[in-house]
KENU-159417 format. One record per residue: residue number from 0; residue in one letter; y, x, z of N, C-alpha, C in turn. Coordinates in steps of 0.1 Angstrom, whole numbers, plus 5000, padded with zeros to 4 digits. Atoms other than C-alpha are relative to their C-alpha. Example, Ala and Ser with C-alpha at 12.3 -4.5 7.8 and 13.67 -1.06 7.14 Angstrom:
REM KENU-159417
{0 "a" {4988 5009 5000} {4955 5123 5078} {5012 5009 5000}}
{1 "s" {4989 4991 5000} {4989 5137 5071} {5011 4992 5008}}
***
This chain:
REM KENU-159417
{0 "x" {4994 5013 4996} {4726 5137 5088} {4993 4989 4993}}
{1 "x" {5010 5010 5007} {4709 5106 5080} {5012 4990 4993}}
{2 "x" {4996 5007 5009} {4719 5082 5052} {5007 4988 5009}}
{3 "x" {4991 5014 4989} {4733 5053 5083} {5013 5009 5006}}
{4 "x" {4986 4995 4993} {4755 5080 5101} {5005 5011 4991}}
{5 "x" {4991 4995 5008} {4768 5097 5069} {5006 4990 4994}}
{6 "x" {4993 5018 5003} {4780 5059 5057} {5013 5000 5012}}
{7 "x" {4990 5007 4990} {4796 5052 5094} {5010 5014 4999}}
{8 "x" {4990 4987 5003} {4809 5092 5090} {5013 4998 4989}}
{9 "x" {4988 5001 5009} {4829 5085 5061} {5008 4986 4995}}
{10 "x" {4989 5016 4994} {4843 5049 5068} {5010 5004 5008}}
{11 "x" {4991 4998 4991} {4856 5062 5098} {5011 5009 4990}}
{12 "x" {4989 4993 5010} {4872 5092 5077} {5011 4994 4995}}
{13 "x" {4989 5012 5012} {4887 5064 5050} {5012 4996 5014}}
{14 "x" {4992 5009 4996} {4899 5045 5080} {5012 5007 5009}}
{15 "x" {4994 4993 4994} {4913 5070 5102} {5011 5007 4988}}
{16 "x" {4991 4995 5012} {4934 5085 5068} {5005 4990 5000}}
{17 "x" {4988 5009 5004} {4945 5053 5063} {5010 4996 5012}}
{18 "x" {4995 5002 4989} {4958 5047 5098} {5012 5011 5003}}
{19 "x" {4990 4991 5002} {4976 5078 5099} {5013 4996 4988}}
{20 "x" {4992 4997 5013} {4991 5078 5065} {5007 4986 5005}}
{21 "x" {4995 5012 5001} {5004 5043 5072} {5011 4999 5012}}
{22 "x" {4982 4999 4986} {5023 5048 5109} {5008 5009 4990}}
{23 "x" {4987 4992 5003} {5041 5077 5091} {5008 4995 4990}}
{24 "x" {4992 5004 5010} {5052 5061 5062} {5009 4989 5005}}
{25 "x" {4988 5010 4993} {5061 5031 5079} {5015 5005 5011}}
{26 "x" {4989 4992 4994} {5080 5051 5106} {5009 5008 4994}}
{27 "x" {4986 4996 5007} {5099 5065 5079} {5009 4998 4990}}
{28 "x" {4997 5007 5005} {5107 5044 5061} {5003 4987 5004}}
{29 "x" {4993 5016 4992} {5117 5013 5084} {5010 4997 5000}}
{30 "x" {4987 5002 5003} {5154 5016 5076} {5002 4989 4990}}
{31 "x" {4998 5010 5011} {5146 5006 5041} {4996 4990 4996}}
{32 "x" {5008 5013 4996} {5126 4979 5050} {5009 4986 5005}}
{33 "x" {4989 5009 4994} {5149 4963 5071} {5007 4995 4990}}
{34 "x" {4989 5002 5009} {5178 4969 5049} {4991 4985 4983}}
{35 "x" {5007 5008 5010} {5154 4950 5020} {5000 4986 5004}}
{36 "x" {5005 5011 4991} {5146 4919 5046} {5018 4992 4996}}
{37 "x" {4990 5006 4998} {5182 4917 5052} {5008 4994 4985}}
{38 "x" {4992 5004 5013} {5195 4916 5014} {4994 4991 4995}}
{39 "x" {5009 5012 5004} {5164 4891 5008} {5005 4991 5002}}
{40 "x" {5000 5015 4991} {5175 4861 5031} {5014 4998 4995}}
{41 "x" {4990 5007 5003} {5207 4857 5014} {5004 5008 4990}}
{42 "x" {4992 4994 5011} {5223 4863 4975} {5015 5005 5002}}
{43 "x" {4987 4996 5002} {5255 4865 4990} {5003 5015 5018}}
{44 "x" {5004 4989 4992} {5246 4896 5013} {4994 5012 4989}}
{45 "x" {5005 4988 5011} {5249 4930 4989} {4996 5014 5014}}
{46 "x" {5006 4986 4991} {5229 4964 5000} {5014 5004 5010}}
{47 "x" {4996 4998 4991} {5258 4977 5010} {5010 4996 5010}}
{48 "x" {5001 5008 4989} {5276 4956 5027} {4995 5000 5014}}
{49 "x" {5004 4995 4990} {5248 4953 5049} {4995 5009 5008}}
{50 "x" {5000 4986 4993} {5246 4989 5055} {5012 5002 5006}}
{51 "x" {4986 5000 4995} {5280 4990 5064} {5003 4991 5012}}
{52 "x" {5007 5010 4991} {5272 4962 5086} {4995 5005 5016}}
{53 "x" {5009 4995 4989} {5248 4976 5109} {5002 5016 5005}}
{54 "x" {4993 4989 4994} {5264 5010 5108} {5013 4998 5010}}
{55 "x" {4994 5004 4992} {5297 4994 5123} {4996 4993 5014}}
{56 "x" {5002 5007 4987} {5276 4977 5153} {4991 5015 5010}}
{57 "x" {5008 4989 4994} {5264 4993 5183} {4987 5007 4997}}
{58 "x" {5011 4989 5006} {5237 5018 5183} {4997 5000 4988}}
{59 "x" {5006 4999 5015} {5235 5017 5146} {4987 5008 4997}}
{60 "x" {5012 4996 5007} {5208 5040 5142} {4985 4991 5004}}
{61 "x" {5009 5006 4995} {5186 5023 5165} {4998 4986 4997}}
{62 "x" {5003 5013 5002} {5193 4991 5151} {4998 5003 4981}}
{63 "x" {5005 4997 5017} {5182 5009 5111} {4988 4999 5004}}
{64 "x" {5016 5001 4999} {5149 5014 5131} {4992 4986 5006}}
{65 "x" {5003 5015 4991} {5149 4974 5145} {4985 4998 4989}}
{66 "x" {5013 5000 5004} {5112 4962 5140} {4992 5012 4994}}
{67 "x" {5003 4991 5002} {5097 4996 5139} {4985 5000 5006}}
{68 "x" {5009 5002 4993} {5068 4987 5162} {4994 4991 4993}}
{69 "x" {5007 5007 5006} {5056 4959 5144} {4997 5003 4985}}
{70 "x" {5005 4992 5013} {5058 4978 5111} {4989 5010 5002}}
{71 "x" {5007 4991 5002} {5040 5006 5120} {4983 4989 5008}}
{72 "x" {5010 5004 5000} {5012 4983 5138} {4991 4993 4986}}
{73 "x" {5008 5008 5013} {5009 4959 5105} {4998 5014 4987}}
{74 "x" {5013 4986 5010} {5007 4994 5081} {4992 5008 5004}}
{75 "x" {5013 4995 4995} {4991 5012 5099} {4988 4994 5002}}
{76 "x" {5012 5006 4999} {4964 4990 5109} {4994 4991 4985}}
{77 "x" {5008 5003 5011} {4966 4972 5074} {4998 5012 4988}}
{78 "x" {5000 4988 5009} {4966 5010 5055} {4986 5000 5006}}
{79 "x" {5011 5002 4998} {4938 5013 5074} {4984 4992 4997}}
{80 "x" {5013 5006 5005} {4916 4984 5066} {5003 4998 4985}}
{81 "x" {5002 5004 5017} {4931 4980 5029} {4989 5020 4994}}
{82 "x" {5007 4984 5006} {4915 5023 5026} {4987 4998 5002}}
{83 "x" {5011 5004 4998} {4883 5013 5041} {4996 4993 4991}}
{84 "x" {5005 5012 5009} {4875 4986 5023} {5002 5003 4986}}
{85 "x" {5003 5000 5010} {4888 4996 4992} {4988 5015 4998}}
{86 "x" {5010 4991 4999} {4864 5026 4996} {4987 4993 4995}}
{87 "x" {5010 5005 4999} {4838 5005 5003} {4996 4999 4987}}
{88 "x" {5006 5010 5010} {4839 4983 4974} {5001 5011 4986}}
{89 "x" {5001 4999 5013} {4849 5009 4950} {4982 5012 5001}}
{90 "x" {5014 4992 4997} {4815 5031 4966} {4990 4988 4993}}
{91 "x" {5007 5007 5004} {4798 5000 4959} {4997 4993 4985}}
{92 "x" {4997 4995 5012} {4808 4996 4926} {4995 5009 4991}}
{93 "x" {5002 4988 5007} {4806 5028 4913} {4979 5008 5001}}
{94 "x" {5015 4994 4997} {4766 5029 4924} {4992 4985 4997}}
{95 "x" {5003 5015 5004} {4760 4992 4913} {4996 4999 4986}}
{96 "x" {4998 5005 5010} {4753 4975 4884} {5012 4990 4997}}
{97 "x" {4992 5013 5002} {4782 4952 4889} {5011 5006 4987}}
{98 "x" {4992 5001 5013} {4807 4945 4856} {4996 5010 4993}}
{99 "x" {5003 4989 5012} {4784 4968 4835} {5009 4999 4989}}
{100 "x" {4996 5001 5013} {4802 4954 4806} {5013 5007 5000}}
{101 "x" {4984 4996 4998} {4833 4973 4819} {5001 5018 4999}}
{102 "x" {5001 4992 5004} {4819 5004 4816} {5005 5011 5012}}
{103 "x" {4995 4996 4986} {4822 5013 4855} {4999 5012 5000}}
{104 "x" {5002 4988 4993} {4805 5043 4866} {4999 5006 4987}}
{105 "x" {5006 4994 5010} {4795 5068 4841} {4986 5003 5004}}
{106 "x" {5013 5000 4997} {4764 5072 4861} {4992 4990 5005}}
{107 "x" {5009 5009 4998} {4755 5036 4864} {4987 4994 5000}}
{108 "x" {5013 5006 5002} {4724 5035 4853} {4989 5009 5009}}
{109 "x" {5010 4996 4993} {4707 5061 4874} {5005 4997 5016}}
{110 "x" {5005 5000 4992} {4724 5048 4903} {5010 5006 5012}}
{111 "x" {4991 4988 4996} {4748 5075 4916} {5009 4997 4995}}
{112 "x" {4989 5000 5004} {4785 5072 4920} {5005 5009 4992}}
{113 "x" {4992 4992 5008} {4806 5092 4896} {5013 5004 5009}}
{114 "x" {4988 4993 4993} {4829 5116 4913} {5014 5008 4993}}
{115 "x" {4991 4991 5007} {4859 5134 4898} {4996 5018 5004}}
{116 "x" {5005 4984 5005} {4852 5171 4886} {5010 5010 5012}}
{117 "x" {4996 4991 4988} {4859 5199 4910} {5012 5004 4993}}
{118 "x" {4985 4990 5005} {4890 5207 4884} {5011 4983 5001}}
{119 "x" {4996 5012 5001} {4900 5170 4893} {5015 4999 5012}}
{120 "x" {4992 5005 4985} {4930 5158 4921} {4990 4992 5010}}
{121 "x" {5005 5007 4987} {4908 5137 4938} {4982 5001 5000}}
{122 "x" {5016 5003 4999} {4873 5133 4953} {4995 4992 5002}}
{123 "x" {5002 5009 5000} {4873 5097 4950} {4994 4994 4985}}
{124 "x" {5009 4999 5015} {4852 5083 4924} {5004 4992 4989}}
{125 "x" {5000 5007 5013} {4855 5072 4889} {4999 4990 4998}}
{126 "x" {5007 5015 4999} {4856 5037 4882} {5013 5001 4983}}
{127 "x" {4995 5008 5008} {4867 5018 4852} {5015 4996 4998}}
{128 "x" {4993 5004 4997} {4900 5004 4847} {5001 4989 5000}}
{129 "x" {5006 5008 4995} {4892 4972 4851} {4993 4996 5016}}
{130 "x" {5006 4994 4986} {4871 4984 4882} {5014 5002 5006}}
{131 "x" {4986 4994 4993} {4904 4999 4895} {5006 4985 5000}}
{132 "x" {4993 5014 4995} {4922 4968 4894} {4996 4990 5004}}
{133 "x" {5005 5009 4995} {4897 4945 4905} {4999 5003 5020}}
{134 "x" {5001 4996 4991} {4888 4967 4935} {5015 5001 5008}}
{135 "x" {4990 5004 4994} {4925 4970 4946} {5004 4990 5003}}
{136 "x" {4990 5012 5000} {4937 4938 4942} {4990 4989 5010}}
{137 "x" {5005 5010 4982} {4907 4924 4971} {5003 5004 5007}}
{138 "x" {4998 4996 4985} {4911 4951 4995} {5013 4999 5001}}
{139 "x" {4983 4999 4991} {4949 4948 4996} {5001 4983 5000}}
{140 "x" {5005 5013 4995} {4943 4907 4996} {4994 4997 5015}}
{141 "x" {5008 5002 4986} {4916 4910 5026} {5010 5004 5008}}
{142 "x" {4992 4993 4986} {4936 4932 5044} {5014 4995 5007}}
{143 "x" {4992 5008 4993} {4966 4913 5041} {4999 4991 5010}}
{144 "x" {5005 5009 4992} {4950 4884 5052} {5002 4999 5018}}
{145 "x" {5002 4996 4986} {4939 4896 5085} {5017 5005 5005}}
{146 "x" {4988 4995 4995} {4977 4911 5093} {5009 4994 4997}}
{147 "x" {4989 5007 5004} {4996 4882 5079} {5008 4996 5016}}
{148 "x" {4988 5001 4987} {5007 4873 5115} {5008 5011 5010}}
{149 "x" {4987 4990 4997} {5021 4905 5123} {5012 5001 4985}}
{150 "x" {4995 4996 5007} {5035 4907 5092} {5016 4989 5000}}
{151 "x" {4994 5011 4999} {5056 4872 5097} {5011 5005 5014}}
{152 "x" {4990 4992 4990} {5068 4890 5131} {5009 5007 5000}}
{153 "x" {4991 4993 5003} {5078 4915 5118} {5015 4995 4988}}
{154 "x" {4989 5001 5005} {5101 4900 5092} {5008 4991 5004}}
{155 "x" {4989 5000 4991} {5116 4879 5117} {5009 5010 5008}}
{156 "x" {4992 4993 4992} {5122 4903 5137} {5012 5007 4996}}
{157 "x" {4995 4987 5009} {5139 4927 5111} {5015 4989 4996}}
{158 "x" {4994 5009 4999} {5158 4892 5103} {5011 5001 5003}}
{159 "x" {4983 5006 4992} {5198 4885 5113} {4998 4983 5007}}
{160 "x" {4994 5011 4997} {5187 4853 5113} {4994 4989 5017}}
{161 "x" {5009 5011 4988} {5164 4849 5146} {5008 5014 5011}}
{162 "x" {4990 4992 4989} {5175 4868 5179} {4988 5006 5007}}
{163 "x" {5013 5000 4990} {5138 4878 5192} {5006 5012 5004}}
{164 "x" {4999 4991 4987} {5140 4903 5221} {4986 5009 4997}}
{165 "x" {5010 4992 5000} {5104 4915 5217} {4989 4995 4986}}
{166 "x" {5008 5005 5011} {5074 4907 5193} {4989 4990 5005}}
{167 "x" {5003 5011 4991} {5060 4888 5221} {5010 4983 4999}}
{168 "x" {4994 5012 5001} {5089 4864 5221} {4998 4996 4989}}
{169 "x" {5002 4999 5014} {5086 4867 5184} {4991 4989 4996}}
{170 "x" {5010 5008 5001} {5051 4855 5185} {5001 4983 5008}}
{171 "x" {5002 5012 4993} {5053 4827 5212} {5006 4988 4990}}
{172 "x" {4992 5010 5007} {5084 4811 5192} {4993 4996 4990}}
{173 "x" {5006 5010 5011} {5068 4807 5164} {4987 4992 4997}}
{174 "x" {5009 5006 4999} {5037 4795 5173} {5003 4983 5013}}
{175 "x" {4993 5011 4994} {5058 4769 5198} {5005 4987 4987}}
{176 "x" {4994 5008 5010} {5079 4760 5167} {4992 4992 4989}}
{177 "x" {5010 5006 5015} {5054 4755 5140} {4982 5004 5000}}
{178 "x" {5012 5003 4995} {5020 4762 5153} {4997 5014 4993}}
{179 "x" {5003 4989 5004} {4996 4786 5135} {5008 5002 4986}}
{180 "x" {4997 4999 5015} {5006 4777 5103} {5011 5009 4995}}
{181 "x" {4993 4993 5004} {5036 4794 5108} {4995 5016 5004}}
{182 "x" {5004 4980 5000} {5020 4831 5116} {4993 5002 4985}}
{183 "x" {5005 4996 5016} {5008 4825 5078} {5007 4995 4987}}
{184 "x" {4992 4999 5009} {5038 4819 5066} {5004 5009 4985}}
{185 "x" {4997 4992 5012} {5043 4829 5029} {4989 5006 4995}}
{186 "x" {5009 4990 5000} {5009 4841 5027} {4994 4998 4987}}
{187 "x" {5004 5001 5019} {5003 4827 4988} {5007 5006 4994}}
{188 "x" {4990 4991 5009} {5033 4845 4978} {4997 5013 5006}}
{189 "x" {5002 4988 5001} {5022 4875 4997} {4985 5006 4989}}
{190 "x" {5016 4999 5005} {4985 4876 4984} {5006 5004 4980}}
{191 "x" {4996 5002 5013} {5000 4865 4949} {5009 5018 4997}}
{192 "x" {4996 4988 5004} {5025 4899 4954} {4992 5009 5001}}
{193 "x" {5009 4985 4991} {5002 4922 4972} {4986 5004 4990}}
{194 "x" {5015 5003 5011} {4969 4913 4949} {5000 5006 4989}}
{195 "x" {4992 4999 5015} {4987 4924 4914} {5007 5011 5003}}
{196 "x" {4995 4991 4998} {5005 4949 4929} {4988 5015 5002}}
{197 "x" {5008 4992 4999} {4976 4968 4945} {4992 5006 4991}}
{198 "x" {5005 4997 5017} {4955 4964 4914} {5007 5008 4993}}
{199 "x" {4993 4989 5008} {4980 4975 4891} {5006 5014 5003}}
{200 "x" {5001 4988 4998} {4990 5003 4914} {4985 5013 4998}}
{201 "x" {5015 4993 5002} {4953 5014 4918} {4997 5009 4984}}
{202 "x" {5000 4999 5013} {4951 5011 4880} {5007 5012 4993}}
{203 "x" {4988 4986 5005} {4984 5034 4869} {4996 5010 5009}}
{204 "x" {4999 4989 4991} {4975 5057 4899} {4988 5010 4997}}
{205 "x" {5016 4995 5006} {4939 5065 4886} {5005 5008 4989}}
{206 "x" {4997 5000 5010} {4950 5067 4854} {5013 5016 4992}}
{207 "x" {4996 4987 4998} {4977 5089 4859} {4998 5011 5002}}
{208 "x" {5006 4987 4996} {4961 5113 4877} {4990 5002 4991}}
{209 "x" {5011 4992 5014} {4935 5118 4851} {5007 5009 4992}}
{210 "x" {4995 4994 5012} {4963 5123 4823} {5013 5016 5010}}
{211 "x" {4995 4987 4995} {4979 5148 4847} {4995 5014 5002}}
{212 "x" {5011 4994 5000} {4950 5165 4852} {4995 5008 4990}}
{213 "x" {5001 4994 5015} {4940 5168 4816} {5014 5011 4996}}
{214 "x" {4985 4991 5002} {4977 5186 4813} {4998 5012 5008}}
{215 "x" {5005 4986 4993} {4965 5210 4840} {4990 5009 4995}}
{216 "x" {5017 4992 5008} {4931 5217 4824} {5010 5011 4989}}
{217 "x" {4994 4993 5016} {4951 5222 4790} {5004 5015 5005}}
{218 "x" {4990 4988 5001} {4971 5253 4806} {4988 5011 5003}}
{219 "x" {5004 4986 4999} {4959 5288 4806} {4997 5009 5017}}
{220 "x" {5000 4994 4987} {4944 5296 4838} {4992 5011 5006}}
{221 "x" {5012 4985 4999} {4929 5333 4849} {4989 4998 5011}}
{222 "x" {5015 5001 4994} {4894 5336 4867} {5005 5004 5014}}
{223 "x" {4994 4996 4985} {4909 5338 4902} {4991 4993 5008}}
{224 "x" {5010 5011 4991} {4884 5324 4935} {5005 4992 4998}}
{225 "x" {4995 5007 4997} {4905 5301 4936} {5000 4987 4984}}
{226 "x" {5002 5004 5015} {4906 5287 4897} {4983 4994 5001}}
{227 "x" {5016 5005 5001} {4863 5289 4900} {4997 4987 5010}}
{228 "x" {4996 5011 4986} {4868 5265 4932} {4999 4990 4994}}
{229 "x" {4993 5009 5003} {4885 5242 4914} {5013 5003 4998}}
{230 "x" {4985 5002 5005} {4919 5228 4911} {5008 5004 5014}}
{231 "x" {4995 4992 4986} {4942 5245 4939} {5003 4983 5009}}
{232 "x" {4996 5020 4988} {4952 5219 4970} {5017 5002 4996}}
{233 "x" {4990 5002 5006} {4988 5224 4959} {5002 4994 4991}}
{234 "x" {5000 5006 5011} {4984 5213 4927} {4993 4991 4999}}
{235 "x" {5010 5015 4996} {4958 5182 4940} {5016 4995 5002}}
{236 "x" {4991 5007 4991} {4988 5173 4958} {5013 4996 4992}}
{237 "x" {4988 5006 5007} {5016 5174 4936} {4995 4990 4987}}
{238 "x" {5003 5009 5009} {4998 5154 4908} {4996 4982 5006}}
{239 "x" {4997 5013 4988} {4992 5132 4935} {5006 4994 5002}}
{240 "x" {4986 5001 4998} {5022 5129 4948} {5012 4987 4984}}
{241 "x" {4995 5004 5009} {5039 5123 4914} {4993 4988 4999}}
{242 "x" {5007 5009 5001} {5009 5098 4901} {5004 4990 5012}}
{243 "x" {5000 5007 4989} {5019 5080 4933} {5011 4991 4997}}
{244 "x" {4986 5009 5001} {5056 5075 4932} {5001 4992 4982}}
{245 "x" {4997 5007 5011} {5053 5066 4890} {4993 4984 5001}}
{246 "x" {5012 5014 4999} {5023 5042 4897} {5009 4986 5008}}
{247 "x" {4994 5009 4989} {5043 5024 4923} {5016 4995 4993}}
{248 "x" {4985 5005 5009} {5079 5022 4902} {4995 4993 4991}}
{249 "x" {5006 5008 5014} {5057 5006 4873} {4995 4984 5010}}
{250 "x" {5008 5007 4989} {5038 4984 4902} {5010 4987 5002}}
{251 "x" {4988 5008 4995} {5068 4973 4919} {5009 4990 4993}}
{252 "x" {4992 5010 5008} {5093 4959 4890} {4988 4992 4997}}
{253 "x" {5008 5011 5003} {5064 4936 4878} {4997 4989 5010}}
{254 "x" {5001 5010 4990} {5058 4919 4910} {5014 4998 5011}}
{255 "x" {4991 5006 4989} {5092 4919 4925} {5005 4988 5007}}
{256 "x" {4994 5020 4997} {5098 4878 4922} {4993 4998 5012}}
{257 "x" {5008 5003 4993} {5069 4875 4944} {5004 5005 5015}}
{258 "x" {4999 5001 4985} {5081 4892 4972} {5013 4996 5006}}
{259 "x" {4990 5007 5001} {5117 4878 4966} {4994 4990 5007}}
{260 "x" {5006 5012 4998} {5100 4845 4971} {4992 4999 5015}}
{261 "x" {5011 5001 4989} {5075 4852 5000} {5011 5006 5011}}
{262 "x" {4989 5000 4989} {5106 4866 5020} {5006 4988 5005}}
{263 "x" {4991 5007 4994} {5127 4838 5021} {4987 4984 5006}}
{264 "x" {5010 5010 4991} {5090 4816 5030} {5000 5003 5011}}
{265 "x" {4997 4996 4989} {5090 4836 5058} {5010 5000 5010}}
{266 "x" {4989 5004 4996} {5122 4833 5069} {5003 4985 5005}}
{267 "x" {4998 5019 5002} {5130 4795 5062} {4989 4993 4993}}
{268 "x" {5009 5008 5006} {5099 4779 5061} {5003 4982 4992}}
{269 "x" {4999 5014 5005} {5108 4746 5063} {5011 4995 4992}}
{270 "x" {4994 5004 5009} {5136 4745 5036} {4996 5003 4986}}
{271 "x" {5004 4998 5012} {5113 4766 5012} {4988 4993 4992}}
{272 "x" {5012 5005 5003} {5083 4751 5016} {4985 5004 5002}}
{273 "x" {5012 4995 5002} {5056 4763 4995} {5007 5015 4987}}
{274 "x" {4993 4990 5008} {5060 4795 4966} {5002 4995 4993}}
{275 "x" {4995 5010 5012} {5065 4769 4939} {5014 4997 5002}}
{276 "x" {4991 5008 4992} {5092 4749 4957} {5012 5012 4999}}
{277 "x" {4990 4995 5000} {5111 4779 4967} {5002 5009 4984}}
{278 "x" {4994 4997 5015} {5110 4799 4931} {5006 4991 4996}}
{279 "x" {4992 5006 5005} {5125 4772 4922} {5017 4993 5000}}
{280 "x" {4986 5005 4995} {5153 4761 4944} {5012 5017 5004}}
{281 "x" {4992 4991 5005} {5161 4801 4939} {5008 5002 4991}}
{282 "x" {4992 4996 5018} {5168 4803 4903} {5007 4985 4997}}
{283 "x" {4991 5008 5006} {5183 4768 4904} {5013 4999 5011}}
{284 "x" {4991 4996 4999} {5206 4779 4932} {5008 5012 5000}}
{285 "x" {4991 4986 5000} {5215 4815 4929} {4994 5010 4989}}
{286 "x" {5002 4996 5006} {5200 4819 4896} {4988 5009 4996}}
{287 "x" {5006 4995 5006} {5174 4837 4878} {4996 5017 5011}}
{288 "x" {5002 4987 4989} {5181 4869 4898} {4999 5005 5009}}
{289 "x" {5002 5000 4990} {5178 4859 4927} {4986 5006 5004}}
{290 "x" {5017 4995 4996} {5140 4869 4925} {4998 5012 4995}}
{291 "x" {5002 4985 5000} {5151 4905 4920} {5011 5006 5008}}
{292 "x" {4994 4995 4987} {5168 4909 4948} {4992 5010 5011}}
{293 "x" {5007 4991 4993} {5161 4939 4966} {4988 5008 4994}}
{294 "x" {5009 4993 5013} {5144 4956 4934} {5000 5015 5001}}
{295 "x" {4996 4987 4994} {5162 4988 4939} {4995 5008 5013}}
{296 "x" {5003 4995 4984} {5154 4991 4976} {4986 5002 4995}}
{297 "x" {5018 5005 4998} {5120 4979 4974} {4990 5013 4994}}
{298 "x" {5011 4993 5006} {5108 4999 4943} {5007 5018 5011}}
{299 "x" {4996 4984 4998} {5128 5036 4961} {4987 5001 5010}}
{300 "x" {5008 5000 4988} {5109 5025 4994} {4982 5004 4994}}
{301 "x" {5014 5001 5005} {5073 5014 4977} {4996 5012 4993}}
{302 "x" {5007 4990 5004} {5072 5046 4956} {5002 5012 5012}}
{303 "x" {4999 4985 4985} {5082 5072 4987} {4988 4996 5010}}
{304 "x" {5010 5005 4990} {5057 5051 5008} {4988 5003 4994}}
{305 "x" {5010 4999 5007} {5027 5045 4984} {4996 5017 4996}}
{306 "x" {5006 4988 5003} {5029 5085 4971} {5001 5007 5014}}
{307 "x" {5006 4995 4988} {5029 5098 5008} {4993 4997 5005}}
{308 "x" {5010 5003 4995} {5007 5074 5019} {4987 5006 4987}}
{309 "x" {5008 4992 5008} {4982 5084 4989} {4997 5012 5000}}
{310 "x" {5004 4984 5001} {4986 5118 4988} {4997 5006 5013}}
{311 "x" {5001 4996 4986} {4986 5124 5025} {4981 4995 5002}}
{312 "x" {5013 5006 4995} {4953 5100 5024} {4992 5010 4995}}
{313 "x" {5014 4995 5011} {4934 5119 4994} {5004 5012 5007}}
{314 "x" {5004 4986 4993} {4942 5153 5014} {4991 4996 5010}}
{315 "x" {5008 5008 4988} {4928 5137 5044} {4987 5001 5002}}
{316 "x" {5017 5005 5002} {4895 5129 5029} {4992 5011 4991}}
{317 "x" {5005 4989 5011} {4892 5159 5005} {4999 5013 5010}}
{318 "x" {5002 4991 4989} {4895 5181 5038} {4992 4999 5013}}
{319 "x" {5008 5006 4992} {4870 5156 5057} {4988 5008 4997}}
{320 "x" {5014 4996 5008} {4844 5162 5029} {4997 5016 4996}}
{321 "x" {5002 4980 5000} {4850 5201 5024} {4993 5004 5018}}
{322 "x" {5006 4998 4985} {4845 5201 5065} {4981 4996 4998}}
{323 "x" {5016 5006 4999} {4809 5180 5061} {4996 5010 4990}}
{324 "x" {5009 4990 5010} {4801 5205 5029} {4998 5010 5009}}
{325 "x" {4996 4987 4990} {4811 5234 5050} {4987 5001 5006}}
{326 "x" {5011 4999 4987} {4787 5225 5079} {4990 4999 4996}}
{327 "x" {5014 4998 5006} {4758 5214 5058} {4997 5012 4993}}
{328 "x" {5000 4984 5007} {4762 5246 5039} {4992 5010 5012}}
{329 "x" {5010 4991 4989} {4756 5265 5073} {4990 4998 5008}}
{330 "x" {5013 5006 4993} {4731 5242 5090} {4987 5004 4991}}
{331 "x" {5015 4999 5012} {4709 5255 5056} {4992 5012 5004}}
***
């Protein structure tokens, strides 16, 4: 295969992993999404309450999965371009000379990405920590970017406080009401959460999985095919897995103000403003903790989401690349 269509081969891979991993998580996890939106837009609206709420109205279940179409288009399609991209950049990275002083690749100087060892969890490459947090914190920025006006749909939609019918009426109104500006609603306080989030997940999730890893090396393992191989896919997956949900509970509490904040921009633009304005007229009307509202939800959701989307991705692509070994092995 030539060096242009083993590039476009394993983009697609990234993107199609991310695309997957991202409908399912959103699809199942859209209850607690909701439920988060709704305890957002008001301090005097508790979890359960509004679970109680929406169970006493008709179709209850169907109205736990309200905005389920517009979630799974904005993660899916943004799991998608935030996995591509950050691929890209950490490929590009890890084969660069960029932030030598950070001590990126371990084979920067001849050139060649640095991959994790066949006794490793993942087949994604080694980068810095520094690297790691730089490289997350653009691709989940860009990617937001591009998906901020589904993303504004959707948290009307999920909303009590608008009445859309479809994501069409969704869209029209608010581009009737407030033009473009409002399909980018909130999008300093998303960027500001999403940016710091990503990063620092990226960061703990790396990081983790190495020191998990090292803990697997340590144990006493017998000469089985399977052992000479490498690390079993069971045991990729659970260190995964874990590395995923801890990365994301660490992730989450640090940036929760931000998405406190970028909710209720979304919401009520025109009484919040801008993210300054409304951090402020939170904590000076409903106090300090108003901007950890929905901390509980958020982080249960963000770690169940983030370690199935992860782990689901890195199987994905570690069963892409065993496929392409595979085949060039027999084409020899």
């Amino acid at each position: 295969m030539s060096k242009d269509g083993s590039q476009r081969s394993s983009s697609t891979t990234h993107f199609l992993a991310g695309l997957t991993t991202g409908c399912l998580s959103a699809t199942l996890l859209q209850p607690a999404d909701l439920l988060k939106t709704r305890v957002q837009q008001s301090r005097s609206t508790s979890l359960l309450t509004t679970f109680r709420t929406i169970l006493a109205s008709p179709n209850s279940l169907q109205n736990l999965w309200r905005g389920t179409l517009p979630s799974v288009i904005r993660t899916g399609l943004g799991s998608a371009l935030y996995f591509s991209t950050l691929n890209a950049l950490r490929q590009h990275v890890a084969t660069s000379n960029l932030l030598p002083s950070t001590g990126l690749a371990d084979a920067a100087a001849s050139g060649t990405a640095t991959y994790s060892s066949s006794s490793s969890s993942s087949n994604l490459p080694r980068l810095s920590n520094m690297a790691n947090l730089t490289t997350g914190a653009v691709a989940r920025a860009s990617a937001g970017f591009v998906m901020m006006p589904v993303t504004v749909i959707k948290v009307r939609y999920e909303s009590s406080l608008y009445a859309y019918t479809s994501m069409w009426q969704a869209g029209t109104a608010i581009l009737k009401a407030e033009g473009v500006k409002g399909l980018f609603s909130g999008f300093g306080a998303t960027a500001v959460r999403d940016a710091p989030y990503a990063g620092l997940y990226v960061l703990f999730y790396e990081h983790l999985k190495r020191r998990l890893g090292q803990v697997q090396e340590a144990k006493p393992v017998s000469m089985t095919p399977d052992s000479q191989r490498g690390m079993k896919s069971s045991t990729a997956l659970s260190i995964n897995f874990v590395s995923g949900i801890l990365a994301a509970g660490i992730a989450t509490a640090i940036t929760n103000p931000f998405d406190a904040v970028k909710t209720r921009l979304q919401l009520m633009p025109r009484k919040y403003g801008n993210m300054f304005k409304a951090s402020r007229l939170m904590v000076r009307e409903e106090g300090f903790r108003s901007l950890f509202d929905g901390l509980g939800l958020r982080m249960g959701r963000k770690a169940l989401s983030s370690a199935v989307a992860w782990t689901l991705y890195e199987e994905l692509v570690r069963r892409a690349e065993m496929n392409v070994k595979n085949n060039n092995e027999a084409a020899l």
